[in-house]
C-alpha positions in Angstrom: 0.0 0.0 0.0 1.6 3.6 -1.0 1.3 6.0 1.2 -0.7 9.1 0.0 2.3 11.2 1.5 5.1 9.8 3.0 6.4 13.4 3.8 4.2 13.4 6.6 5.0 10.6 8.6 8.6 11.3 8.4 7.8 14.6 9.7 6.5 12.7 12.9 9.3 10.1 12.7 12.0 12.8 12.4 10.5 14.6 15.2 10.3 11.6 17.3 14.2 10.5 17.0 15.2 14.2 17.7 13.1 13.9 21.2 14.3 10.3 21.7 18.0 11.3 21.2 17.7 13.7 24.0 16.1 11.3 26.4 18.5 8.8 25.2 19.7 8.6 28.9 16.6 7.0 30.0 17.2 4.0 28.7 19.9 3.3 31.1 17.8 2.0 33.7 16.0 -0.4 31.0 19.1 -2.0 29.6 20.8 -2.5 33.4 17.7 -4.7 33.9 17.2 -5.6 30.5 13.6 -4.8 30.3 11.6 -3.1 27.5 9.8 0.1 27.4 7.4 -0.5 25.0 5.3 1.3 27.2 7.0 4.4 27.9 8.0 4.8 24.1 4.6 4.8 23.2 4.2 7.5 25.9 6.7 9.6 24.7 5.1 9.3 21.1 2.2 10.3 22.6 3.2 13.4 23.4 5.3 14.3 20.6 2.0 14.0 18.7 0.1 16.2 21.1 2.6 18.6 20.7 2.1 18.4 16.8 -1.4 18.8 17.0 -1.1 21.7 19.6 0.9 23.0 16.5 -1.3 22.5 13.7 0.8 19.7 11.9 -1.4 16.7 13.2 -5.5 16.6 12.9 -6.0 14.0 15.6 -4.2 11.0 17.3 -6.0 8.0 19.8 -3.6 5.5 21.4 -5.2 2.1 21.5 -7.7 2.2 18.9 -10.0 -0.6 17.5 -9.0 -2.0 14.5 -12.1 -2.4 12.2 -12.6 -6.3 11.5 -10.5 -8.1 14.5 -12.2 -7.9 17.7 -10.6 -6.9 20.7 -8.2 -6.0 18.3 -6.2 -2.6 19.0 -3.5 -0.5 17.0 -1.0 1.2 19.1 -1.6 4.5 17.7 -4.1 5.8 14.9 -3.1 9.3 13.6 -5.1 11.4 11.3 -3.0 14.1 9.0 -4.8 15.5 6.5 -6.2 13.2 4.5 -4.2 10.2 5.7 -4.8 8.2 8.2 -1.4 6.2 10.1 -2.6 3.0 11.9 1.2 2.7 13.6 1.8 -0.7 15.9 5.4 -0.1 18.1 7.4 -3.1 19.4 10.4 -2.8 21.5 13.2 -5.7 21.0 15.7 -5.8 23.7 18.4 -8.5 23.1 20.1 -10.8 24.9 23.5 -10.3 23.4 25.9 -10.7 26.3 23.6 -11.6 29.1 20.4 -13.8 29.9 17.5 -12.6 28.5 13.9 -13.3 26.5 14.5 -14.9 23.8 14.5 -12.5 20.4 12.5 -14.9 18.3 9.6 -14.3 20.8 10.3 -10.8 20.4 10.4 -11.4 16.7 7.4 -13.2 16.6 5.0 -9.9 18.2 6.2 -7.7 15.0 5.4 -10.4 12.8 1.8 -10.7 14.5 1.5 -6.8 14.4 1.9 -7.0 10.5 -1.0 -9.1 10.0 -3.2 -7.7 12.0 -2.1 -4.1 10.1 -2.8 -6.0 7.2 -6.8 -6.8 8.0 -7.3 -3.1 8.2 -10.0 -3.0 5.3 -10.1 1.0 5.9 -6.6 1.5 4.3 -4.4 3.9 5.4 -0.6 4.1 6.1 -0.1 1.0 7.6 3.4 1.4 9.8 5.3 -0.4 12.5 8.4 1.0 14.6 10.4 -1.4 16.2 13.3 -0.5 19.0 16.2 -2.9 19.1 18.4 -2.7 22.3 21.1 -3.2 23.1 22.9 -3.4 20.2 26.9 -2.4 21.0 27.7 1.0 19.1 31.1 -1.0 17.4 28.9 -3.4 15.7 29.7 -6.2 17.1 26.8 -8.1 17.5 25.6 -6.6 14.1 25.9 -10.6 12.4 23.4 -11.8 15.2 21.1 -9.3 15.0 21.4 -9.6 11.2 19.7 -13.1 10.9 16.6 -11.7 12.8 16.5 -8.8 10.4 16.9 -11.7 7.8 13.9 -13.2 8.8 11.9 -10.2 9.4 12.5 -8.7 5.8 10.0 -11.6 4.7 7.7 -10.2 5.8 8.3 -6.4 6.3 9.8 -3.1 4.2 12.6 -1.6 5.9 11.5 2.3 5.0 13.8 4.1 6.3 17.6 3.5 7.4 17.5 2.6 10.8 18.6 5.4 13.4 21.0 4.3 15.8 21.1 6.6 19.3 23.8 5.8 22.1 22.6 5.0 25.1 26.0 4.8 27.1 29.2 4.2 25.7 29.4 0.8 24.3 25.0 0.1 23.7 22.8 1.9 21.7 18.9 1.6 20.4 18.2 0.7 16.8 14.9 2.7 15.4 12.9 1.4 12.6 10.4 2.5 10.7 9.0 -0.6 8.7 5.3 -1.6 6.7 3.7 -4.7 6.0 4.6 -6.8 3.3 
């Protein structure tokens, strides 16, 4: 599915890494205890749209909203531009390169689930996902691991965007993508 206007959703994705990459700091406390936050990403995206709509740049947003055909079914975040409409699911990965953790194909498994249900939407749209990956070490060196997972999930998703890579201290970073269905 093309978007009517990609523009605007990497005006919201450009404004989101620049807000991330200043918060980047809070992710310490996630990767000590190697836990995600999904949650708290999605509240930070939250407001970053808020703030665009205070502005005049985003019609409407609503977090959690029904999908049309799958019962107790819900997108992450719907956002309303315009003319388009973004139906966006978020997914945060955090690896367990280096120390016990979930196991990534789980992980891998939720943004593969999120794509299908994007695809039922029969009202169209911009169908999106952003995924988080972290940690990943900033010198690449567990680039060939992660690679495979990104292996399989190019099956099944469009990378649409390079990914953005923000330090978190000075070894780890989180890995940004912006993706679509397949």
């Amino acid at each position: 599915m093309k978007d009517s206007n990609p523009n605007i959703i990497n005006n919201v994705y450009q404004r989101y890494i620049h807000h991330l990459k200043d918060k980047s700091d809070y992710f310490i406390p996630f990767l000590e205890r190697r836990m995600s936050c999904e949650r708290w990403l999605q509240g930070e995206l939250i407001y970053i749209l808020q703030k665009m709509k205070n502005e005049g740049d985003v019609d409407n947003f609503v977090p959690e909203k029904p999908y049309p055909i799958l019962k107790r079914s819900h997108c992450d975040i719907w956002v309303k531009i315009k003319e388009t409409e973004i139906w966006l699911e978020l997914e945060a990965i955090v690896t367990n390169y280096g120390s016990p953790g979930k196991p990534i194909t789980d992980q891998i498994s939720h943004i593969l689930k999120d794509s299908e249900k994007l695809k039922t939407n029969t009202k169209g749209g911009s169908l999106k996902q952003m995924f988080f990956v972290y940690p990943l070490a900033i010198d690449g060196s567990n680039d060939l691991d992660w690679g495979k997972h990104m292996k399989t999930l190019k099956e099944h998703i469009e990378i649409l965007m390079n990914p953005v890579q923000i330090p978190i201290d000075t070894k780890d970073a989180f890995v940004m993508y912006l993706s679509r269905p397949l």
